[in-house]
N, C-alpha and C positions, 0 to 999 in steps of 0.2 A: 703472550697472553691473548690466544686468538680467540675470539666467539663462534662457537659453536652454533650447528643447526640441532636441534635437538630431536630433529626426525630420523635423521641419519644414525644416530646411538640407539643401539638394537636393544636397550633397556629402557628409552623412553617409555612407548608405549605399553609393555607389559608393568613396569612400575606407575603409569597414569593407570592403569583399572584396578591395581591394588588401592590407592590411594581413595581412587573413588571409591570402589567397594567399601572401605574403612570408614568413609564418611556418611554412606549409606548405614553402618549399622551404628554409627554413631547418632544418627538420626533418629531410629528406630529407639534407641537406647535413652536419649532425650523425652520421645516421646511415653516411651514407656513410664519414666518417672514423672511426669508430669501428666499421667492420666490423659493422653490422647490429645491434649491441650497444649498445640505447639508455641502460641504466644507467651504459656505461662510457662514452659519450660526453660525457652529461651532467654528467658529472664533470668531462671534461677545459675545457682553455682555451676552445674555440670553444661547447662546450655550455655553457659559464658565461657567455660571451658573450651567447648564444641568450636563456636563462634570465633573465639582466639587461633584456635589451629587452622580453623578455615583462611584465616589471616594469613598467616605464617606458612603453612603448608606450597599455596603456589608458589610463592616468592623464593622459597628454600627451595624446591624444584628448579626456578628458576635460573637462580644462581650456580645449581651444579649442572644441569643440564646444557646452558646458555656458555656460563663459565666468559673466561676473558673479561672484558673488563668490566662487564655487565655483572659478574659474577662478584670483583673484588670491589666496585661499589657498593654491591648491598653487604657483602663481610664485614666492609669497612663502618657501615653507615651502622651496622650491629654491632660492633666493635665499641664503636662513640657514643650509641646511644645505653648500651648496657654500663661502660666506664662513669657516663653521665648519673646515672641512676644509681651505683653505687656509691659516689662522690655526693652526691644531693643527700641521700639520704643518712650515710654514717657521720655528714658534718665533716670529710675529708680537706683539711686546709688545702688552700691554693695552689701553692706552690705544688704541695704531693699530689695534686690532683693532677696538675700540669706533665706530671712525672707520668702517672698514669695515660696520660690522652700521647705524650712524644711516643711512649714505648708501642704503640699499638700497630703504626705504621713499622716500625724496625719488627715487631715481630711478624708482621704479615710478609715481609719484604725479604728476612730471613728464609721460614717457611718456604716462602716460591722457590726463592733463587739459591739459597745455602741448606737445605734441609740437613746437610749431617750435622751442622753448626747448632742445629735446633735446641740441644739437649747442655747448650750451653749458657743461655740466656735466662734461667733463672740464677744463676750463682753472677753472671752480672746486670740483671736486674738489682741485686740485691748491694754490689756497690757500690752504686750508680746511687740508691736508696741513701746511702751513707753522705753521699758528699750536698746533699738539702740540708741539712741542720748545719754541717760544716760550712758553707758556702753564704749561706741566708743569716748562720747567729742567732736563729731562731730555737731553743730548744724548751720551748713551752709544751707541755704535752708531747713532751717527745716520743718517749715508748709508743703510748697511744697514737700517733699520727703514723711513725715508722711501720707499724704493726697492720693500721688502715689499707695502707702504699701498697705496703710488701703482699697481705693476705691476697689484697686488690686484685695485682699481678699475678700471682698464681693462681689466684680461684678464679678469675675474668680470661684474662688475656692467654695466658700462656695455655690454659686447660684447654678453651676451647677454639685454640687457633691449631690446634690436631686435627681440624676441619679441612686443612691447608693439607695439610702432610697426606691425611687419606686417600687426597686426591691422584695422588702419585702412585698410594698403595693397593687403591681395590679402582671396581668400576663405578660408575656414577649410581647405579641402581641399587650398590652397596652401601653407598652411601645415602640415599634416602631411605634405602633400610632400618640404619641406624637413627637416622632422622624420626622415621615414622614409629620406629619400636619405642623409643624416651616418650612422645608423644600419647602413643597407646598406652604405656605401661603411666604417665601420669591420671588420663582418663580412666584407666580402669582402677587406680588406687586409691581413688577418691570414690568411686562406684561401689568399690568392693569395701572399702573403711565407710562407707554412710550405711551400708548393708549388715555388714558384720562387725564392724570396728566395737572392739570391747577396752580391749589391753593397750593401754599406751605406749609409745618405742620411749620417751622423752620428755613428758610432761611440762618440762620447765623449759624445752626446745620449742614442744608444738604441740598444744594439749588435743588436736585431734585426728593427727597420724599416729594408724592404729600397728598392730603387726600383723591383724588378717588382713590391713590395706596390702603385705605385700606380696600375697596372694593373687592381686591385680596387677601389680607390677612387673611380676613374672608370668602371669598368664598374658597381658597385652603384649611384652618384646616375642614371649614365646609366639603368637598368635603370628604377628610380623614378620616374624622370623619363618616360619612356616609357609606366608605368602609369599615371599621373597625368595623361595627355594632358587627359582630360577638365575637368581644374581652370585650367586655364591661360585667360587673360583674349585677347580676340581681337586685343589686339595684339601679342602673340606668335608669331612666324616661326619655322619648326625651327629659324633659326641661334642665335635667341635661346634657346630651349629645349634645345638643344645646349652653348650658351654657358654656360645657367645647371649645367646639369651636370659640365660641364668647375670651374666656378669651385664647388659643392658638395663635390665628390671633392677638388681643392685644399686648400678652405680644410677640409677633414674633416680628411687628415692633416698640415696647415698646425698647427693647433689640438692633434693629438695630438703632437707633437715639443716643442711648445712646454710642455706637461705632462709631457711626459717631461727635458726641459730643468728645470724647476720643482722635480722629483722628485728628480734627479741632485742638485741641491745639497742638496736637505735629506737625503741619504741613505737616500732609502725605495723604496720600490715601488710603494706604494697608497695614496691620499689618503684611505679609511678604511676602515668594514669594512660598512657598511649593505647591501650589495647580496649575495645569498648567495653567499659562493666567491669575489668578484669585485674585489672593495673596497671603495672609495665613490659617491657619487654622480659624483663629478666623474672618476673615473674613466670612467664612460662618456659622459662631458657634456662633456667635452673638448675635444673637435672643432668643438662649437657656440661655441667663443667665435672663431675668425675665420672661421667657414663662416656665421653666421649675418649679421656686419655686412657681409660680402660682396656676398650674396643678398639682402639688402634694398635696400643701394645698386645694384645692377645692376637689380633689377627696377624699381625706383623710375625708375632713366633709362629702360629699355626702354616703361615706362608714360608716360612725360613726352615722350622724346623716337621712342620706336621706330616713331608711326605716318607 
């Protein structure tokens, strides 16, 4: 797990002017809805949005650019503190919680050093799941707790530790790609559903994801994707690179309903408060947990089988 110079990766700097450019017409885009008036923009939903990725954006950079161990602290510290805020929030007993925080390091440690092993660890996760109510005598709430654990696992840990894997399969600037496309395709789904949003996807999900929101979803990864040309490995065809943005925009607001789904039952709104104005982490991370195992599997064929 060596650290990187991130001058020396010949996608650094073409993926940092992408990024900024992106934040330049996200700016532009603030301002516009908020009639010229950056203070009062910034306030609002999409400036809180804006102000979130401004967050997050370096640091994801970092992590993949930097990489080593610089890298698997902040995976990690993401890791903890998203497990944390699904556990706070659904009222996940202890113990299962426990279960959640051990698995996170085995699967990142997995990932690094066993990746074929990877595709093995939800069927025991799910054993491992079994033997808390055997072991503890605990079977209050069972289903309900089991079902917490186990969804936990899947929809947290294992989705988006594909993070891990990527890194082995594309280059780093493909991977901010994918970064930057969930990112753009959430801002613009919220831009384009405050705009046009008429028809609900799921009312009793999310009474204000609309289906022209996904409209925006697919025009942000599209957009991304498009800047990003430069990253893409040469066995890559527009329809592929087409394809992979259709299936980004997808599984972006695939992953936010399914959080918004999560939320509905526990009765909240916001998975927590770390991000300023905004919530939690996993409120804007959301998206990554089926947009990311998507985008690994597709590129993974397209690389195996595409030429």
């Amino acid at each position: 797990m060596t650290i990187q110079n991130p001058l020396t990766d010949p996608e650094f700097i073409p993926s940092l002017r992408v990024i900024a450019l992106l934040f330049g017409m996200g700016l532009l885009l603030v301002l516009f809805f908020a009639r010229k008036d950056l203070k009062a923009g910034l306030r609002g939903e999409l400036g809180q949005r804006y102000l979130s990725w401004m967050i997050i954006a370096p640091v994801f950079m970092l992590a993949t650019f930097v990489g080593g161990i610089v890298g698997a602290v902040i995976l990690l510290f993401f890791f903890f503190r998203a497990a944390y805020e699904y556990v706070t929030v659904l009222e996940v007993e202890k113990s299962y919680g426990f279960y959640l925080y051990a698995l996170i390091p085995v699967t990142f440690v997995v990932a690094t050093f066993f990746p074929d092993y990877y595709f093995t660890l939800p069927a025991g996760a799910i054993l491992l799941l079994t033997l808390i109510p055997i072991l503890t005598g605990r079977v209050e709430n069972l289903n309900l707790q089991l079902s917490y654990a186990g969804r936990g696992y899947l929809y947290l840990v294992w989705s988006i530790g594909h993070l891990v894997l990527l890194k082995d399969l594309v280059n780093n600037g493909m991977i901010v790609m994918i970064g930057a496309g969930i990112a753009l395709s959430d801002v613009m789904q919220y831009t384009i559903g405050k705009l046009l949003g008429k028809h609900i996807i799921s009312p009793n999900v999310n009474p204000r994801k609309a289906w022209e929101g996904l409209i925006g979803d697919f025009a942000g990864a599209g957009l991304v994707v498009l800047l990003f040309d430069f990253a893409f490995p040469p066995e890559f065809v527009w329809t592929h690179k087409l394809s992979l943005a259709f299936i980004i925009g997808l599984g972006s607001a695939w992953g936010d309903l399914l959080s918004s789904m999560a939320k509905r039952v526990a009765g909240t709104k916001d998975w927590g408060n770390i991000l300023p104005g905004h919530g939690g982490l996993l409120d804007r991370a959301n998206s990554m947990v089926v947009a990311l195992p998507l985008s690994y599997y597709f590129i993974r064929f397209v690389l195996q089988f595409g030429g």
